[in-house]
C-alpha positions, 0 to 999 in steps of 0.5 A: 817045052812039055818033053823035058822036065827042066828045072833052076840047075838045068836051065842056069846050065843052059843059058850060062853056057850060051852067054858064054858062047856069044861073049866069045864070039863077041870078044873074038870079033873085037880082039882076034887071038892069037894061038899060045901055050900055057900050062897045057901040052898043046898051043890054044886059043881062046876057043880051045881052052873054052871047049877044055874047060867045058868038056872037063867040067862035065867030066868033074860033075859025072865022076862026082855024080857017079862017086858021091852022094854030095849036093850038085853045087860042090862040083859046080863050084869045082868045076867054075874055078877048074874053067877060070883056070884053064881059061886064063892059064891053060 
């Protein structure tokens, strides 16, 4: 694995976003959802608002990225209350 340089944030990004991969699937298997609308214009399901969550977490992280010069972990932080959001209310 000597064609990327990886380091500790880059890594925990990884492995955090295949936990959570298989901890949905898991948890589809066991308990099938249902499809229902929160506080997004549009009816989800468990798998929807995860790829949300992500797809806009990454958004959060490049505008801060792009726009500050604050450490990484501000964003990050941002980004996992901004996730836990869409994930139980979205």
């Amino acid at each position: 694995m000597n064609w990327m340089a990886w380091t500790l944030p880059s890594a925990l990004f990884f492995i955090t976003i295949a936990v959570m991969l298989t901890a949905m699937t898991v948890f589809e298997i066991l308990r099938p959802c249902v499809e229902r609308k929160g506080f997004l214009p549009i009816q989800t399901t468990r798998g929807d608002r995860l790829f949300i969550g992500l797809l806009s977490s990454a958004y959060i992280h490049l505008l801060f990225i792009g726009m500050t010069d604050l450490a990484i972990w501000i964003p990050f932080g941002i980004s996992v209350v901004w996730l836990v959001i869409v994930l139980r209310w979205g």
